[in-house]
N, C-alpha and C positions, 0 to 999 in steps of 0.2 A: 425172267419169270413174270408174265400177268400179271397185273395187278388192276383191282378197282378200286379208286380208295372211298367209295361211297359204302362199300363191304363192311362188314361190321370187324373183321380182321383177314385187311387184308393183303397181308405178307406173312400170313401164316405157313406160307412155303418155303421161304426165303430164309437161311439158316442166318444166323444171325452172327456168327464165329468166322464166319466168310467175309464181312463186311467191312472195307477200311476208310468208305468216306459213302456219302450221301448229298446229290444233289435233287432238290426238290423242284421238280419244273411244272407239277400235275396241277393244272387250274382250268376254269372256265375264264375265257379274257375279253368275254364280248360285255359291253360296256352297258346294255339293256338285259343281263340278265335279275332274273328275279333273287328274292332276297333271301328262300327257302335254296336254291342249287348255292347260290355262292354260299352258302355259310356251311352245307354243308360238302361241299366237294372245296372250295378256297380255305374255310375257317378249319372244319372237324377233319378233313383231308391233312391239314399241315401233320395237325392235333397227333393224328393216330401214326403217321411218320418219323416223327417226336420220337412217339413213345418205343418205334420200333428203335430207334436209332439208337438210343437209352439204353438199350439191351445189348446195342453190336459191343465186346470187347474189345476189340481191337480199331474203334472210329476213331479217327482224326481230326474229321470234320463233317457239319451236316451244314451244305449251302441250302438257303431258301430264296426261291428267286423271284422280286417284289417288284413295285414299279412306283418311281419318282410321285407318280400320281396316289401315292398310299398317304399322302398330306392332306389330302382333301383338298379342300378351300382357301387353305391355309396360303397365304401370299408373304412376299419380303423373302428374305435368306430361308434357303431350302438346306441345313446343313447334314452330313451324317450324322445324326444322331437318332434316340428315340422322339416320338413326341404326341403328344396324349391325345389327339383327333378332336381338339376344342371344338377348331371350325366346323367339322361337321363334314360331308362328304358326297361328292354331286353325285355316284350312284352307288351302286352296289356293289358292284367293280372295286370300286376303290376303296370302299367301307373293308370288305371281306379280306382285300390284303393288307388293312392297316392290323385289321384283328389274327389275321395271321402272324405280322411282326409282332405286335404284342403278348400273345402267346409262345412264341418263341423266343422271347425276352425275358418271359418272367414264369414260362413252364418248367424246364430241367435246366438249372442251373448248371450242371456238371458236364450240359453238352456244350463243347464246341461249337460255335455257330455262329456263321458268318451271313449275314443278310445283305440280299443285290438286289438294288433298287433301279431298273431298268428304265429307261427314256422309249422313246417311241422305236420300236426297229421300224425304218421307213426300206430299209432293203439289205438283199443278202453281205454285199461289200460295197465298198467304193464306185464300182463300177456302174451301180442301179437297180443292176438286174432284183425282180424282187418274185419270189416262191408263193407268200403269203400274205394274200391281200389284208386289210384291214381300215379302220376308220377312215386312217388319213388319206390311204390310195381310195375308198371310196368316194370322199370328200372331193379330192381333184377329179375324180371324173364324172360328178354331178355339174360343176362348175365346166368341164370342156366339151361334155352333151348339151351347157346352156339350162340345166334344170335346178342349177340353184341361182339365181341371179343378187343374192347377197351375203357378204359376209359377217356373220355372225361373230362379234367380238373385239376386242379393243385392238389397234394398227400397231400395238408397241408390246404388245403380249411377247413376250419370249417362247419359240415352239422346239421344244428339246429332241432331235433326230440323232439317230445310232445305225450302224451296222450288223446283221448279225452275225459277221465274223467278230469282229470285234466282242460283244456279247460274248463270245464263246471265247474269247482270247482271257476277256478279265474272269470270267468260272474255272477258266483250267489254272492259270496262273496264281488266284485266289487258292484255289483247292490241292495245289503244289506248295504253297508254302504254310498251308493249314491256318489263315489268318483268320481271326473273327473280328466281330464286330458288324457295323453298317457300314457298305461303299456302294456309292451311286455310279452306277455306267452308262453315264451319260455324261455330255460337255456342260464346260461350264456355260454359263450368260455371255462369255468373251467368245464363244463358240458356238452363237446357236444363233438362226435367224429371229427375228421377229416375224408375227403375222403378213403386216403388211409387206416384207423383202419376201414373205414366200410365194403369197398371192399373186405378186410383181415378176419374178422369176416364172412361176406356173405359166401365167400369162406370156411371156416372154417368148415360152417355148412352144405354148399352143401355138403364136404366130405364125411359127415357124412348118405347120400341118396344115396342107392344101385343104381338107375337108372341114376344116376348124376356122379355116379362113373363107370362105365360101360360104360359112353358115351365118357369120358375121355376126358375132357374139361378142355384148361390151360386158367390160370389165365389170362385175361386181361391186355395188355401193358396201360399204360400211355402215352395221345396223346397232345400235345400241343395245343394251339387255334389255329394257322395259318394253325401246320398239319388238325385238323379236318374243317375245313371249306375248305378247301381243297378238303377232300375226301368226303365233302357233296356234294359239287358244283361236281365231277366227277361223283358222281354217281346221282344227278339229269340229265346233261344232256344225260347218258345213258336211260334216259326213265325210267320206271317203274321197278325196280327191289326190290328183298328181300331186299337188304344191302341198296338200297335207301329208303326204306319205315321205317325199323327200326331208319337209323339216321333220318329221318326226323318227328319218335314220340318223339325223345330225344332232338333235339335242338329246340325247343320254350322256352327251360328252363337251356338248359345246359351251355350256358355265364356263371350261376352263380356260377357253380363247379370253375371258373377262379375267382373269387371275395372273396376274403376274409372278412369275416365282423365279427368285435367282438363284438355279442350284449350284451347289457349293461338289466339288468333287478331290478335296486335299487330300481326303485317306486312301482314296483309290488311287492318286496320283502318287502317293509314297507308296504303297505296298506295288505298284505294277508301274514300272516309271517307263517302261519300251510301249507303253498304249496310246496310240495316237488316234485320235476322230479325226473325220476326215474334212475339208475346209467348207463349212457349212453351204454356201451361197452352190458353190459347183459342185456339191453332194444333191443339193435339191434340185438344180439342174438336171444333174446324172438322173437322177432317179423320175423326174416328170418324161426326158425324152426316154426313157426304157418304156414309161410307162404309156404315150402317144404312141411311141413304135408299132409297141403290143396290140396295143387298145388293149390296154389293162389286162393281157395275159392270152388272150381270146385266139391272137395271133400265131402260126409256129415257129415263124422266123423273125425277128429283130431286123426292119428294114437297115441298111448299112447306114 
């Protein structure tokens, strides 16, 4: 059944005596959205889900599905648990699903609910291949056209990658054993590259592309937070230019390259023990030469 959940009710189709679990996926996930859609398709959307869920007799479980990044700002041990959004929150994005978990924490006590706090899906599996571009495959191919020539953010940042198989492994396996609570599905810190191992790798593999090597593109400097705001705030009020439109796809999100966060994944690790990430360094690999192959997607065939 359709559904919009910007509707004022809207599951009003949907019987409610049919229903033995609920998973919530309906969001806006682009990281420059404004702060009227997320709040009300991220925040009033979970809301009115809630409430239908409240109603099924027969629910086991309503999954809601978050992202690692619902901490904001917040740096140190990233654990499952709740946590009250002190720091504060670099967009709107991240704002909108911390107030979704919190509503879902302290709305219907009597639902079942289990909250997934998602890491980056950087591609479909193991293999690279990737369906659904986003930040971070944008990110890489700013830097392999040569149009961003710096990296924004601390060299020892931790950058949390997932699969979306995976993803889809800890929702069914969560929603088969009806567990609640918070679990992060994402690796841990023992599992994740840093900025600079990713940058390094990217680079690695761009070498490795005749066109990429011919255009002879050096590696990106490391820019500090004060220097990059800086040079955003110059080249905004120079008016519209190249160099102000690329930094200005990168920072709705890029504070968090400055944030170190060492997510913590135990509960997830006990309720679903057969879930394995994949070995970060040759995942990001995988996933740069899918993505050179392609030319980020554009391609129909995956050169061999």
């Amino acid at each position: 059944v359709p559904a919009d959940v910007r509707d004022s009710e809207p599951f009003a189709a949907v019987d409610p005596a049919r229903i033995t679990g609920v998973v919530h996926a309906a969001s806006v996930v682009r990281f420059n959205v404004d702060e009227s859609t997320a709040r009300t398709v991220n925040v009033d959307g979970a809301r009115k889900l809630r409430h239908f869920a409240a109603r099924c007799p027969r629910l086991g479980q309503f999954v809601l599905l978050s992202t690692i990044y619902s901490t904001g700002r917040a740096t140190g041990v990233v654990a499952e648990q709740p946590h009250e959004g002190a720091a504060g929150f670099v967009n709107n994005y991240e704002w909108s699903k911390w107030a979704a978990e919190a509503g879902a924490l302290a709305g219907e006590p009597d639902l079942p609910t289990a909250i997934v706090r998602i890491a980056t899906i950087a591609a479909d599996d193991a293999s690279g291949a990737v369906t659904q571009l986003n930040a971070f495959h944008h990110t890489l191919r700013l830097f392999y056209y040569g149009l961003l020539s710096l990296v924004p953010g601390d060299r020892s940042t931790p950058v949390y990658l997932v699969t979306g198989d995976v993803v889809g492994d800890v929702i069914g396996q969560l929603a088969a054993s009806r567990a609640t609570g918070i679990f992060h599905a994402s690796p841990d810190r023992a599992c994740a590259c840093t900025l600079q191992e990713l940058v390094d790798i990217a680079f690695g593999v761009f070498a490795e592309d005749d066109d990429f090597r011919r255009r002879r593109i050096l590696a990106p400097l490391y820019c500090d937070r004060d220097s990059f705001d800086a040079l955003l705030q110059g080249t905004r009020s120079l008016g519209s230019s190249a160099l102000g439109q690329t930094l200005d796809s990168v920072s709705p999100f890029v504070e968090q390259l400055y944030l170190g966060k060492d997510v913590r994944n135990d509960r997830l690790t006990a309720a679903c023990p057969a879930i394995e990430f994949p070995p970060p360094a040759e995942f990001a690999r995988a996933v740069t030469r899918w993505l050179t192959a392609t030319r980020w997607n554009r391609r129909q065939e995956v050169a061999a």
